[in-house]
N, CA, C and O of each residue as an XYZ file, in Angstrom:
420
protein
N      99.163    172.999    -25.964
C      97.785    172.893    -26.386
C      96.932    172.281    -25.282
O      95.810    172.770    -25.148
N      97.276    171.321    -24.498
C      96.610    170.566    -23.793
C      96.684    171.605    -22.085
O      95.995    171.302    -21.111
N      97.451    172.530    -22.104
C      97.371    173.624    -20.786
C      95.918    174.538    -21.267
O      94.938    174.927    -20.633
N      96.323    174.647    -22.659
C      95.181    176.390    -22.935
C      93.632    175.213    -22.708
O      92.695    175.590    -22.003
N      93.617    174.281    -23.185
C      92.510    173.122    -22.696
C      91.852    173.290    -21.674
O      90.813    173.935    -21.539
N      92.573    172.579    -20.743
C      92.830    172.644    -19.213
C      92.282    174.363    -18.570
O      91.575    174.699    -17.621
N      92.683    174.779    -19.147
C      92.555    176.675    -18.901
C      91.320    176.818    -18.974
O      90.632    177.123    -18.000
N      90.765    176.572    -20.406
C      89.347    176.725    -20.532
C      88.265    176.058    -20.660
O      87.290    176.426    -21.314
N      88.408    174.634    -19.801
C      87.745    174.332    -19.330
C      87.403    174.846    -17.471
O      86.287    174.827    -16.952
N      88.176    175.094    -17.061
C      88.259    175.791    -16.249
C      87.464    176.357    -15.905
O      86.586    175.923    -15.160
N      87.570    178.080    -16.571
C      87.355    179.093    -16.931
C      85.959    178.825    -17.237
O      85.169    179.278    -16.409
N      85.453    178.187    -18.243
C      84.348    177.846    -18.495
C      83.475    177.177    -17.218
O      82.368    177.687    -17.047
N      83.795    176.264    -16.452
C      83.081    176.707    -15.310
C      82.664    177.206    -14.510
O      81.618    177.182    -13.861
N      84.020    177.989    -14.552
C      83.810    179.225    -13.473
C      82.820    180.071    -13.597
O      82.323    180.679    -12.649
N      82.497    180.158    -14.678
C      81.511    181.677    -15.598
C      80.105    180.433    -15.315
O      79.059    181.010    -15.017
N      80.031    179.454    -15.354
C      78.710    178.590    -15.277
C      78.357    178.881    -14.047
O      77.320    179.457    -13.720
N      79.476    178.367    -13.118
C      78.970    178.437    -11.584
C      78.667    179.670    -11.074
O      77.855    179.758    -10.154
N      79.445    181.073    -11.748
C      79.039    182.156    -11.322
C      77.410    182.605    -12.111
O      76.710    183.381    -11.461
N      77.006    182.230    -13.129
C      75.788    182.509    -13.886
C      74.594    181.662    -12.542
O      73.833    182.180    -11.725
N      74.861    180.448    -12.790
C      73.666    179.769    -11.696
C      73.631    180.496    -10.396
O      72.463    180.643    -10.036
N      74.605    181.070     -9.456
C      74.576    181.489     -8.479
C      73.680    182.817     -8.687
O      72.591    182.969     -8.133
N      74.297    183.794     -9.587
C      73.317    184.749     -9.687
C      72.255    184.831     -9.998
O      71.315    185.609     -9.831
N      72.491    183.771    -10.584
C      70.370    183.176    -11.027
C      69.505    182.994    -10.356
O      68.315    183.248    -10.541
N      70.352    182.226     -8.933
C      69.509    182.108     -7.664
C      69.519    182.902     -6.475
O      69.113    182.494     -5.387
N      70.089    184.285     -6.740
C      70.181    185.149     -5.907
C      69.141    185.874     -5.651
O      68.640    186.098     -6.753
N      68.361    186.499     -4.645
C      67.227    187.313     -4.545
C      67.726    188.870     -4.772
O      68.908    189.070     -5.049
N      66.958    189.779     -4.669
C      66.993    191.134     -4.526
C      67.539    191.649     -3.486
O      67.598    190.793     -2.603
N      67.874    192.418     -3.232
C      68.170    193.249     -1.831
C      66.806    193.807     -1.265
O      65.884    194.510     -1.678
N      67.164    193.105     -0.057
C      65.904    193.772      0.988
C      66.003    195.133      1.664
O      67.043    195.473      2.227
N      65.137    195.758      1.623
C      65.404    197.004      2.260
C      65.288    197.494      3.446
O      64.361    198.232      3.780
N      66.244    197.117      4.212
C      65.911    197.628      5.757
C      65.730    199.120      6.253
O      66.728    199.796      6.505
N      64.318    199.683      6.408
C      64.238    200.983      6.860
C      62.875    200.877      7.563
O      62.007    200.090      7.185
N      62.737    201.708      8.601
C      61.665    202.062      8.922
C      60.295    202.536      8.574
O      59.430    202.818      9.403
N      60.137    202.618      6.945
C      59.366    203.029      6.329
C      58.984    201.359      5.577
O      59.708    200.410      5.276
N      57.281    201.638      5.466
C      56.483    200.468      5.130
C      56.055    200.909      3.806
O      55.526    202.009      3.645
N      56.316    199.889      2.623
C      56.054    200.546      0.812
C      54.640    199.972      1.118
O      54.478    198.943      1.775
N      53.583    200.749      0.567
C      52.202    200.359      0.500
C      51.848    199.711     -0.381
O      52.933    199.456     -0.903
N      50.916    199.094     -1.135
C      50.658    198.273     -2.411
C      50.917    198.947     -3.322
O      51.484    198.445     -4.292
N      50.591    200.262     -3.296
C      51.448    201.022     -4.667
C      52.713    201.357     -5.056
O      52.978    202.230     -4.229
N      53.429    201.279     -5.581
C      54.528    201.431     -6.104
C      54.775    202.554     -5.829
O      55.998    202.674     -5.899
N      54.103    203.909     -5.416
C      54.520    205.397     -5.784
C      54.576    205.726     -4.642
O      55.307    206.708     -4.509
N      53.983    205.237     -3.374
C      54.015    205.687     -1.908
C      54.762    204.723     -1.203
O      54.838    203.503     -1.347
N      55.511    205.813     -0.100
C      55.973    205.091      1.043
C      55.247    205.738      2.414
O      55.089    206.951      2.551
N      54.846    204.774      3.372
C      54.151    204.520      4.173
C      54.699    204.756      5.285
O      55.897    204.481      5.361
N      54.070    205.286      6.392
C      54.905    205.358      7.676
C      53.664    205.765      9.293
O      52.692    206.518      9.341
N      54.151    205.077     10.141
C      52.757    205.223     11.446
C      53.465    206.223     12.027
O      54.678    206.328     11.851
N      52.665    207.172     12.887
C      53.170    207.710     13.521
C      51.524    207.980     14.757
O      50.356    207.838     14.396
N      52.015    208.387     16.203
C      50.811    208.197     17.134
C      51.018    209.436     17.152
O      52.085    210.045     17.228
N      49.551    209.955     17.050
C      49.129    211.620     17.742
C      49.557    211.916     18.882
O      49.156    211.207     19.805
N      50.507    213.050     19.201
C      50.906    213.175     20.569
C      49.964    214.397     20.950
O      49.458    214.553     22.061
N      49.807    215.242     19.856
C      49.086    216.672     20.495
C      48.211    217.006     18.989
O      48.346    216.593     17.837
N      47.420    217.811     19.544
C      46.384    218.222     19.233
C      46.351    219.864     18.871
O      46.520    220.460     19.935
N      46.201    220.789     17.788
C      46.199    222.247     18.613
C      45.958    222.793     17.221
O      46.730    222.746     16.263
N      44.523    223.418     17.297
C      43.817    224.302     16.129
C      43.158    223.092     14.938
O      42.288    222.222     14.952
N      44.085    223.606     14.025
C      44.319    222.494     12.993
C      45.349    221.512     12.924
O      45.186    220.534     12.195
N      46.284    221.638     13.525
C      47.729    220.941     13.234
C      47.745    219.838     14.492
O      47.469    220.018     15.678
N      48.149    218.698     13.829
C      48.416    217.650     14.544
C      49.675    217.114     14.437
O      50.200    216.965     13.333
N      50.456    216.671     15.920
C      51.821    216.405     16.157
C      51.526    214.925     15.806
O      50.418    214.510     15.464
N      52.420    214.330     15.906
C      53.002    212.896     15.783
C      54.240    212.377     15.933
O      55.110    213.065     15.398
N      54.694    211.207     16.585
C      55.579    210.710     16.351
C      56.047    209.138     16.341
O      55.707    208.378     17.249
N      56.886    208.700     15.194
C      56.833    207.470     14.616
C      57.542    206.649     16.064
O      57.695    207.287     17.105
N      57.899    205.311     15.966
C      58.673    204.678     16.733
C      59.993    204.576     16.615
O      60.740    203.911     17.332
N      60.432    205.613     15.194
C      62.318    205.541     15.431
C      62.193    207.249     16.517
O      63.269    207.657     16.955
N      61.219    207.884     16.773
C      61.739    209.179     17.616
C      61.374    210.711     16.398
O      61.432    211.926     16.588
N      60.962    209.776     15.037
C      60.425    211.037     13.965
C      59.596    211.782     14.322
O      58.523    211.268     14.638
N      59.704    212.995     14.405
C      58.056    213.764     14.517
C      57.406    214.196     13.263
O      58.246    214.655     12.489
N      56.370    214.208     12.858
C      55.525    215.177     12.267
C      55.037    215.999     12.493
O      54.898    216.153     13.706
N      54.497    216.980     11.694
C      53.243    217.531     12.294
C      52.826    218.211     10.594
O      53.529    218.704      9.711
N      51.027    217.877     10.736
C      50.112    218.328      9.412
C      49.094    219.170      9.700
O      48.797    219.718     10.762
N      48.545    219.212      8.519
C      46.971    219.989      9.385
C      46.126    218.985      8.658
O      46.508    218.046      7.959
N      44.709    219.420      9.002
C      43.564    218.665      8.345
C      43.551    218.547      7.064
O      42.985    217.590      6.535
N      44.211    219.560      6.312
C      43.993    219.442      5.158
C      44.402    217.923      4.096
O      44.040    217.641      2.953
N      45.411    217.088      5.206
C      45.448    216.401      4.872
C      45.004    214.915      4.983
O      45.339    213.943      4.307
N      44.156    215.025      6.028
C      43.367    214.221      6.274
C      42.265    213.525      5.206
O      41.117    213.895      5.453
N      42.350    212.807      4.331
C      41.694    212.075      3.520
C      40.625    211.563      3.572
O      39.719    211.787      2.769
N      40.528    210.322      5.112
C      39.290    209.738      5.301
C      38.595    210.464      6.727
O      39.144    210.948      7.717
N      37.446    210.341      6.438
C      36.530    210.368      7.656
C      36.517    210.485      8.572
O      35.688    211.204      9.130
N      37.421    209.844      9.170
C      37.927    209.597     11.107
C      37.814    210.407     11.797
O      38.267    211.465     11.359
N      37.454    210.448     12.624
C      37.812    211.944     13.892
C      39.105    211.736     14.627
O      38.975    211.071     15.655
N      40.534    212.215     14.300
C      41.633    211.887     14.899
C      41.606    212.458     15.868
O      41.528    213.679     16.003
N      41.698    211.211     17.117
C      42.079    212.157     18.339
C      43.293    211.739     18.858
O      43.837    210.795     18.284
N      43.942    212.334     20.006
C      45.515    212.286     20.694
C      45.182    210.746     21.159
O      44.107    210.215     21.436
N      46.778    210.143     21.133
C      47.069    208.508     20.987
C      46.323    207.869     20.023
O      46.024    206.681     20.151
N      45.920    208.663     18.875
C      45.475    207.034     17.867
C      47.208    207.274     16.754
O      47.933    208.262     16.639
N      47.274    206.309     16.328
C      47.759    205.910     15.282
C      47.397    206.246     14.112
O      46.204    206.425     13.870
N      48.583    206.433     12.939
C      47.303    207.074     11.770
C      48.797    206.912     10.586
O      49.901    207.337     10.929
N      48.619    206.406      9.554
C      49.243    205.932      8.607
C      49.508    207.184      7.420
O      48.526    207.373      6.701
N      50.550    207.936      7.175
C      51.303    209.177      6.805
C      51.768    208.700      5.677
O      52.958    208.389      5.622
N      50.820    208.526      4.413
C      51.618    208.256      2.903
C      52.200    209.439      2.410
O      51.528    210.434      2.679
N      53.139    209.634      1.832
C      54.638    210.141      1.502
C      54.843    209.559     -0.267
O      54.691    208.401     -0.655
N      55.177    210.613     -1.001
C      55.939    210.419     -2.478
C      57.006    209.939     -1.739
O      57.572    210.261     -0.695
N      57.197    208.459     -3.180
C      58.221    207.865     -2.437
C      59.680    208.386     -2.320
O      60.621    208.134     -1.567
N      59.451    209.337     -3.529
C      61.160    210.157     -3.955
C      61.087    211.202     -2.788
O      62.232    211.626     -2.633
N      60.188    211.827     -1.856
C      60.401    213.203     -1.447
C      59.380    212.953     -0.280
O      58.212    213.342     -0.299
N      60.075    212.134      0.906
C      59.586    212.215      2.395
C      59.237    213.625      2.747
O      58.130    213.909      3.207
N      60.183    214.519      2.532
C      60.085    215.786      3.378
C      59.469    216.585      3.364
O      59.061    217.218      4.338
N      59.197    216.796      2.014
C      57.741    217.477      1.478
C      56.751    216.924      0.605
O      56.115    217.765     -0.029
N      56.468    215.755      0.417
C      55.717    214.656      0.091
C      54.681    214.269      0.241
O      54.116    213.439     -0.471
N      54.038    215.076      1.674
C      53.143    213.922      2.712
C      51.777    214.266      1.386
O      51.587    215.369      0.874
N      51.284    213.467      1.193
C      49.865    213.047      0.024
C      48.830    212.665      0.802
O      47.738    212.899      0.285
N      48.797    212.181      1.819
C      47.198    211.800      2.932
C      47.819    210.961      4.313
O      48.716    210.172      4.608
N      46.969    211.524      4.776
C      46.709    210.858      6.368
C      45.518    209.618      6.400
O      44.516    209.496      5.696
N      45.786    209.174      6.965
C      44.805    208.269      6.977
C      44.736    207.601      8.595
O      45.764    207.698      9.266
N      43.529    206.933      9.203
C      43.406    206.359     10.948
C      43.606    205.135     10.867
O      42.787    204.490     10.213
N      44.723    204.439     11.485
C      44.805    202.958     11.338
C      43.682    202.038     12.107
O      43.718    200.811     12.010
């Protein structure tokens, strides 16, 4: 009687110390090259104008990504020209065919 005791008191800490630990555990951080915007539904990403040609504009991010869009997706105002920077929101489920607006940083 005095082992099964011993046992579960034990035991019973163990499950305490494992509850507080997870209590004070954070989330997993997400390491990727992509920046989540204030909304919950877009993921965010820079990429610099390399070329220019008709409608369609090249880009490419700083991991070596390229893009390329046309105006149509251009949202705000800006006059994009070659070397600006320009912020490429993306559905967050579907990078590849996703892109939702351009925007000029």
């Amino acid at each position: 009687m005095f082992k099964r005791l011993i046992i579960l008191v034990v035991l019973s800490s163990i499950l305490i110390t494992l509850v507080l630990v997870k209590g004070h555990t954070s989330a997993p951080v997400n390491n990727t090259n992509t920046n989540s915007s204030s909304s919950s539904e877009y993921t965010t990403i820079e990429y610099k104008i390399s070329k220019i040609k008709n409608n369609q504009y090249y880009g490419t991010s700083e991991d070596g990504t390229e893009i390329i869009f046309s105006t149509k997706n251009i949202r705000s105002g800006d006059q994009i020209q070659v070397h600006d920077v320009v912020i490429c929101y993306f559905q967050k489920h579907d990078l590849g065919n996703g892109l939702v607006k351009v925007e000029k940083k």
